[in-house]
N, CA, C and O atoms as CSV, one atom per row, in Angstrom:
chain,resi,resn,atom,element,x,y,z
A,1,UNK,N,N,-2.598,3.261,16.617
A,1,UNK,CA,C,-3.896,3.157,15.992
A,1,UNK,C,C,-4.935,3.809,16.890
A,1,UNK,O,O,-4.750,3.776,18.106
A,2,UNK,N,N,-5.922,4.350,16.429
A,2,UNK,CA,C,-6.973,5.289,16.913
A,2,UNK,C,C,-8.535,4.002,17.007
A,2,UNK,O,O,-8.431,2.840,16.616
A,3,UNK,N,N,-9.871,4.610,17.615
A,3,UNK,CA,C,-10.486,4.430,17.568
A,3,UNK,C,C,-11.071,3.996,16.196
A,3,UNK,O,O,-11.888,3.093,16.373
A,4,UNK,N,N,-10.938,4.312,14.965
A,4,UNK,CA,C,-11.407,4.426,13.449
A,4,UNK,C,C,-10.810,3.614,12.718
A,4,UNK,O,O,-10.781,3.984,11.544
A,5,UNK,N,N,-10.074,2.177,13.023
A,5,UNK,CA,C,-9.916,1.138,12.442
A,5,UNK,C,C,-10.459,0.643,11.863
A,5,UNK,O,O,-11.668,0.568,12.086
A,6,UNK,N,N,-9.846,-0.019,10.717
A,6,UNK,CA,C,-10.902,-0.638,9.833
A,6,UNK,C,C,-9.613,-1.717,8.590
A,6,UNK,O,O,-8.492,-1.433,8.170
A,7,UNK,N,N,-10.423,-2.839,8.398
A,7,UNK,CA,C,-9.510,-3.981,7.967
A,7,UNK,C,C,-9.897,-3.840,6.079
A,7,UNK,O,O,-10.982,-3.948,5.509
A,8,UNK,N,N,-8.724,-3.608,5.599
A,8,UNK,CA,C,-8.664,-3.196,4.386
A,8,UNK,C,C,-8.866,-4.766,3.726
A,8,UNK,O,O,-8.617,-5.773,4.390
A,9,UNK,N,N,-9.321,-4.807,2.412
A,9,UNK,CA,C,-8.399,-6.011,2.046
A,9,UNK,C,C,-8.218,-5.845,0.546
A,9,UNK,O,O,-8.924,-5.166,-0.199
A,10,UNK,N,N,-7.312,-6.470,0.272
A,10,UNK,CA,C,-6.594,-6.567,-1.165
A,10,UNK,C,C,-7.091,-7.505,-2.218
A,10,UNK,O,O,-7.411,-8.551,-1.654
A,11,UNK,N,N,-7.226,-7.554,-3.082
A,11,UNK,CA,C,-7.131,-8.253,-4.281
A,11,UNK,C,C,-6.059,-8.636,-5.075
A,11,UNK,O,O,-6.108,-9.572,-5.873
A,12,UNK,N,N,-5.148,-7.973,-4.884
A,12,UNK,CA,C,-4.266,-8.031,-6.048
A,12,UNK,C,C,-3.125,-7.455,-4.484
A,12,UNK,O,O,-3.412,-6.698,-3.557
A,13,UNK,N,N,-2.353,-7.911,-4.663
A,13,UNK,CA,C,-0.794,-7.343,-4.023
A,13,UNK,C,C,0.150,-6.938,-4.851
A,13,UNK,O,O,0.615,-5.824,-4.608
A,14,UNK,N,N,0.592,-7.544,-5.806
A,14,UNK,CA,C,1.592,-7.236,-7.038
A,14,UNK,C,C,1.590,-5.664,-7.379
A,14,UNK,O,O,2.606,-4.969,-7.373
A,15,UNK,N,N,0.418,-5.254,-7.648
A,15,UNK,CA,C,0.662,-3.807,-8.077
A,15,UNK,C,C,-0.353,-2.664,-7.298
A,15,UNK,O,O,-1.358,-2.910,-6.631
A,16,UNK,N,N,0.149,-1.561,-7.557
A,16,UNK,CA,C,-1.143,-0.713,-6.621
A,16,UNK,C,C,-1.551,0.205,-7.708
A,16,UNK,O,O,-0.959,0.977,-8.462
A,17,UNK,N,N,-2.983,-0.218,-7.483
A,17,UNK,CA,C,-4.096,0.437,-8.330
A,17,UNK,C,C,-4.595,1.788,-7.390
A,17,UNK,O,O,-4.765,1.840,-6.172
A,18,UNK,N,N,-4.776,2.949,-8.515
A,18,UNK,CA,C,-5.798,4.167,-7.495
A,18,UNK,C,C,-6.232,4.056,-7.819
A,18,UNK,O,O,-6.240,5.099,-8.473
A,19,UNK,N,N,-7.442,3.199,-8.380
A,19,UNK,CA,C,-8.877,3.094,-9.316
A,19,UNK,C,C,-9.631,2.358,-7.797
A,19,UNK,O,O,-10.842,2.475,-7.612
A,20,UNK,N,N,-8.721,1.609,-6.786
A,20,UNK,CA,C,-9.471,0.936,-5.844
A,20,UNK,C,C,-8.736,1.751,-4.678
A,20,UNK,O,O,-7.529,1.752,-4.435
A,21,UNK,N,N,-9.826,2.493,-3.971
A,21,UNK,CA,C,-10.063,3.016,-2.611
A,21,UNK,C,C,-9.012,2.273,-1.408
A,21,UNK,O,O,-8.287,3.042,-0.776
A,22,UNK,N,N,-8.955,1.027,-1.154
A,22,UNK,CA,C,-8.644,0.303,-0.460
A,22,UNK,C,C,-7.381,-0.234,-0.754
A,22,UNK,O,O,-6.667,-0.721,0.123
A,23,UNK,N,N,-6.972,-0.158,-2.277
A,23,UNK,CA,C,-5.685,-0.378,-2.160
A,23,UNK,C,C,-4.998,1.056,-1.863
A,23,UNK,O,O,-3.855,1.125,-1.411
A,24,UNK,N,N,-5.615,1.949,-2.089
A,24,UNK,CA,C,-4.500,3.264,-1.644
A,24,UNK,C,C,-4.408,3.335,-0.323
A,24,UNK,O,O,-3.395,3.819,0.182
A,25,UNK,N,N,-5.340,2.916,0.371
A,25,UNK,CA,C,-5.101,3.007,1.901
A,25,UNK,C,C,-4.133,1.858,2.729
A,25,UNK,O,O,-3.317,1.980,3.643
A,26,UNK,N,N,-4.649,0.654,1.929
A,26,UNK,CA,C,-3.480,-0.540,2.309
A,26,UNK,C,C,-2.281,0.336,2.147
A,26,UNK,O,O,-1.702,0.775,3.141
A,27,UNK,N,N,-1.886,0.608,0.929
A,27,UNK,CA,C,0.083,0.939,0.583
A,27,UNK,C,C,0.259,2.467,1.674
A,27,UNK,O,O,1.199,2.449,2.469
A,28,UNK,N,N,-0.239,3.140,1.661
A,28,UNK,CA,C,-0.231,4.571,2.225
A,28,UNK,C,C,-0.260,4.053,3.627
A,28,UNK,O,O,0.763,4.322,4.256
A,29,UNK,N,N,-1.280,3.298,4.357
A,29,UNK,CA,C,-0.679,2.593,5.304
A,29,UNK,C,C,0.650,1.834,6.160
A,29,UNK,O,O,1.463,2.176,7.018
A,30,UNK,N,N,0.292,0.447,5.270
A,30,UNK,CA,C,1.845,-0.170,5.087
A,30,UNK,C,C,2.767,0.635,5.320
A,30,UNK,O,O,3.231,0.421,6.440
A,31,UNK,N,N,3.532,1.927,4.506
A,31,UNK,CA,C,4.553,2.738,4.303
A,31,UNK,C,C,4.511,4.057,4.953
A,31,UNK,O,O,5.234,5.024,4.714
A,32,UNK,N,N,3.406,3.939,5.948
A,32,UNK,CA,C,3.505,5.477,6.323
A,32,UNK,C,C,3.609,6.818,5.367
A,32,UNK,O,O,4.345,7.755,5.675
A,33,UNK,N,N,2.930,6.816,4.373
A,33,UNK,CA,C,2.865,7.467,3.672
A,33,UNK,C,C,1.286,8.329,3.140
A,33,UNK,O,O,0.122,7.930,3.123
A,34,UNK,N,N,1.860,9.533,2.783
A,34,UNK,CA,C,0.357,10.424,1.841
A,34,UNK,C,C,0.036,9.700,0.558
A,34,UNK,O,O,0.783,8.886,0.015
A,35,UNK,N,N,-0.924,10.006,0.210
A,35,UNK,CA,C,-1.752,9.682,-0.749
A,35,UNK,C,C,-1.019,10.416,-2.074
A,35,UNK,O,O,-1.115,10.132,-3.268
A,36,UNK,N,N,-0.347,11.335,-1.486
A,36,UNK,CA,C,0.656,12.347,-2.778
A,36,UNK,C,C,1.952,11.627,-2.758
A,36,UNK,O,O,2.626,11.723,-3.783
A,37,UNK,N,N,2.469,10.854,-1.682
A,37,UNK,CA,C,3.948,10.451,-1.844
A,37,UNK,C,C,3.986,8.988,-2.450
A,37,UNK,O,O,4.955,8.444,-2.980
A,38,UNK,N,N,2.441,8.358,-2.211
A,38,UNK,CA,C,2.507,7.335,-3.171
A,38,UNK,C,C,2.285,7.307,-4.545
A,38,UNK,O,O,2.708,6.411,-5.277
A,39,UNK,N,N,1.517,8.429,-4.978
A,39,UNK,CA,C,1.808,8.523,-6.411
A,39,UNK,C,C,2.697,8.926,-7.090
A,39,UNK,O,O,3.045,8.630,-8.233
A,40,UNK,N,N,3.205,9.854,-6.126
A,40,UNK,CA,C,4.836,10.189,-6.511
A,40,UNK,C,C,5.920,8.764,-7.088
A,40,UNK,O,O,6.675,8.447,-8.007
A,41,UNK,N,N,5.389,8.300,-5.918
A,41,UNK,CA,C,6.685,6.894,-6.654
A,41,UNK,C,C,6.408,6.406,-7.262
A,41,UNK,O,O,7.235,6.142,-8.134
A,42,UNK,N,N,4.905,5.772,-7.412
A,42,UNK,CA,C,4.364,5.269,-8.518
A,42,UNK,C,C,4.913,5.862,-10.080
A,42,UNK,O,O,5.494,5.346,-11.035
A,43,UNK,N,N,4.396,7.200,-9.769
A,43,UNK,CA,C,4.972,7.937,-11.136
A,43,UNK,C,C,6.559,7.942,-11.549
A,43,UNK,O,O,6.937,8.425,-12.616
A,44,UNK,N,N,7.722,7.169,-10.292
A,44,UNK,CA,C,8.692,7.489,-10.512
A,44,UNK,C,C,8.682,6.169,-11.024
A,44,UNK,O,O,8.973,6.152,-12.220
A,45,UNK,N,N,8.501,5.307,-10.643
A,45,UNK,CA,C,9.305,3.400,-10.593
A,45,UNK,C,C,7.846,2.567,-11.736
A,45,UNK,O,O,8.099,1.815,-12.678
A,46,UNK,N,N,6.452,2.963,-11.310
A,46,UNK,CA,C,5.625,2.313,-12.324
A,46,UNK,C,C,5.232,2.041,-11.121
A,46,UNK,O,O,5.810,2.540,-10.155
A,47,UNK,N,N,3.729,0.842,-10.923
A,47,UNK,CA,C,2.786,0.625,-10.761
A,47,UNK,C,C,3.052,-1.165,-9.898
A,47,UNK,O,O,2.172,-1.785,-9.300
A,48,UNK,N,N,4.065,-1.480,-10.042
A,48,UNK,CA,C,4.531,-2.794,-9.432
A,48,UNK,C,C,4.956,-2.483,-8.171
A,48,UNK,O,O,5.921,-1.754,-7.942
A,49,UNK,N,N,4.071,-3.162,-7.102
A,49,UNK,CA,C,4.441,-3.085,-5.241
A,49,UNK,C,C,5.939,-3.228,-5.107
A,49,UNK,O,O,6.580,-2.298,-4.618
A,50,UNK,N,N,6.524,-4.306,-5.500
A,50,UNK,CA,C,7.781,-4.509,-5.246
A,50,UNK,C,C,8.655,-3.418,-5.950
A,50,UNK,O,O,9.271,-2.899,-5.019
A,51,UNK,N,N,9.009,-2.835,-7.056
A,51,UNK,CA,C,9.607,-1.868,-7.527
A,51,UNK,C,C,9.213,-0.582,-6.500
A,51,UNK,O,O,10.033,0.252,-6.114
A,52,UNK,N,N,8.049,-0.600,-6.210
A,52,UNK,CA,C,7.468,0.837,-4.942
A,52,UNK,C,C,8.343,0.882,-4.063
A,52,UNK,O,O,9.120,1.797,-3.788
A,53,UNK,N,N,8.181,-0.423,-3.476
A,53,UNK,CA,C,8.819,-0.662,-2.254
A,53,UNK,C,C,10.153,-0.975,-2.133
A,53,UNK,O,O,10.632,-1.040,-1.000
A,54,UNK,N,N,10.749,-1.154,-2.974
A,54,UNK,CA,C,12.529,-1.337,-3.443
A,54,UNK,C,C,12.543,0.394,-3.346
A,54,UNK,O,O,13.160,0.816,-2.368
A,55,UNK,N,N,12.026,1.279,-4.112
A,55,UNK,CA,C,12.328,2.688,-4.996
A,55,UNK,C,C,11.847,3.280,-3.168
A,55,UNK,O,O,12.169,4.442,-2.926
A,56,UNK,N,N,11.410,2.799,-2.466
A,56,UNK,CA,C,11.568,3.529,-1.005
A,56,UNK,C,C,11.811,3.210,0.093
A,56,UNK,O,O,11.290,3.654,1.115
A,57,UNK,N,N,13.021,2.022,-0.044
A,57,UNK,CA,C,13.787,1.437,0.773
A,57,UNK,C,C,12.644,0.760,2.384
A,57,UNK,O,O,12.963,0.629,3.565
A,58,UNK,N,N,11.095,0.438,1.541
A,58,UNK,CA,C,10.891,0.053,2.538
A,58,UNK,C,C,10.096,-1.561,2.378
A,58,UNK,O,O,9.178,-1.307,1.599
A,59,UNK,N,N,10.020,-2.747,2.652
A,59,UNK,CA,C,10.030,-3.959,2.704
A,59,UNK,C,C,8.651,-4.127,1.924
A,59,UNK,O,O,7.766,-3.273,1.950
A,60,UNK,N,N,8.581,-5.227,1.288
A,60,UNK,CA,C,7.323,-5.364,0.869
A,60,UNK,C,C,6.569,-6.677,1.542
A,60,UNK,O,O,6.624,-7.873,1.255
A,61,UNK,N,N,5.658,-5.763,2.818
A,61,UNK,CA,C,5.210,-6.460,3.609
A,61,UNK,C,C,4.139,-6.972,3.456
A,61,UNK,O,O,3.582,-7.268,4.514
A,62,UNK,N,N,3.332,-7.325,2.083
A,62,UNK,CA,C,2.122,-7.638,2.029
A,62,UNK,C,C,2.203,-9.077,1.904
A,62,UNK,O,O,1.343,-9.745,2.478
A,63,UNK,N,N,3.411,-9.842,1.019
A,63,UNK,CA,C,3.910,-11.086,0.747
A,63,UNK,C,C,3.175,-12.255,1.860
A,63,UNK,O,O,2.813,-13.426,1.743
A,64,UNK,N,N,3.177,-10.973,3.282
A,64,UNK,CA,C,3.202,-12.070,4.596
A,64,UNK,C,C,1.558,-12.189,4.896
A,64,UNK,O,O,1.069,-13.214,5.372
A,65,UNK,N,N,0.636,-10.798,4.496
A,65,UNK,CA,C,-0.450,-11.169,5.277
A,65,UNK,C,C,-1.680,-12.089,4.460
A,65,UNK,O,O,-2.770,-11.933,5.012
A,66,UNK,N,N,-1.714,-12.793,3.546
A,66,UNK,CA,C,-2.563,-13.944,2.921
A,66,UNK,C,C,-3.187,-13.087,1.963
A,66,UNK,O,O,-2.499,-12.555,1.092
A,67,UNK,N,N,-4.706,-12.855,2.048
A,67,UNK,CA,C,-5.243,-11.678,1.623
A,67,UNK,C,C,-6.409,-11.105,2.730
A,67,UNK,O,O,-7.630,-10.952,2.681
A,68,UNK,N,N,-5.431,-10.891,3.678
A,68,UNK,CA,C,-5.853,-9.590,4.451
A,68,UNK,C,C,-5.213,-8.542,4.367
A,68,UNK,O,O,-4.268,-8.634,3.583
A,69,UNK,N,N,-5.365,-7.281,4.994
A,69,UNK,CA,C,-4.425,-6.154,5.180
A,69,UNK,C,C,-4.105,-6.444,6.754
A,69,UNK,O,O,-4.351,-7.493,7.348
A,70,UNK,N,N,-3.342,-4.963,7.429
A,70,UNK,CA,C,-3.166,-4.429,8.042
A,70,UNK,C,C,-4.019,-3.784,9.056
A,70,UNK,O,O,-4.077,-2.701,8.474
A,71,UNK,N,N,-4.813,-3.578,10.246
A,71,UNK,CA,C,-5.158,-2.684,10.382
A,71,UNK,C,C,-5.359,-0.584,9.969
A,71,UNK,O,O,-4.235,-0.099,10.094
A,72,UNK,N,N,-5.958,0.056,9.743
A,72,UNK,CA,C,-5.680,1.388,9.359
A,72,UNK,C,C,-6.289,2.274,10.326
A,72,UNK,O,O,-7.347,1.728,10.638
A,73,UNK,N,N,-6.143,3.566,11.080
A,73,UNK,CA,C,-6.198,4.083,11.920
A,73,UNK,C,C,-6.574,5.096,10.820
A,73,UNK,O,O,-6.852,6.257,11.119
């Protein structure tokens, strides 16, 4: 993480919306991922976190943080 942190937070965990700023940065975060590779899957699996995160073998770690995020760099 860099100097330019900043604490996202969620509304909704279940699915990822691009209509909200902050959830694209939470999931693109979370997954180490572009802003193009998450819509990619989105467009492949649908719009449900857990199907995202099954369809890219990577954990769906939001379950754990209440409704905070992650730090983002």
């Amino acid at each position: 993480m860099n100097n330019h942190q900043r604490i996202i937070r969620l509304q909704r965990r279940d699915s990822i919306r691009f209509d909200v700023p902050g959830d694209i940065l939470y999931w693109t975060g979370l997954w180490g991922l572009t802003d193009r590779e998450l819509r990619d899957a989105v467009a492949a699996v649908g719009p449900i976190a857990a199907d995202v995160a099954a369809y890219l073998g990577q954990p769906l770690e939001g379950d754990n943080h209440g409704d905070w995020s992650q730090h983002l760099g």
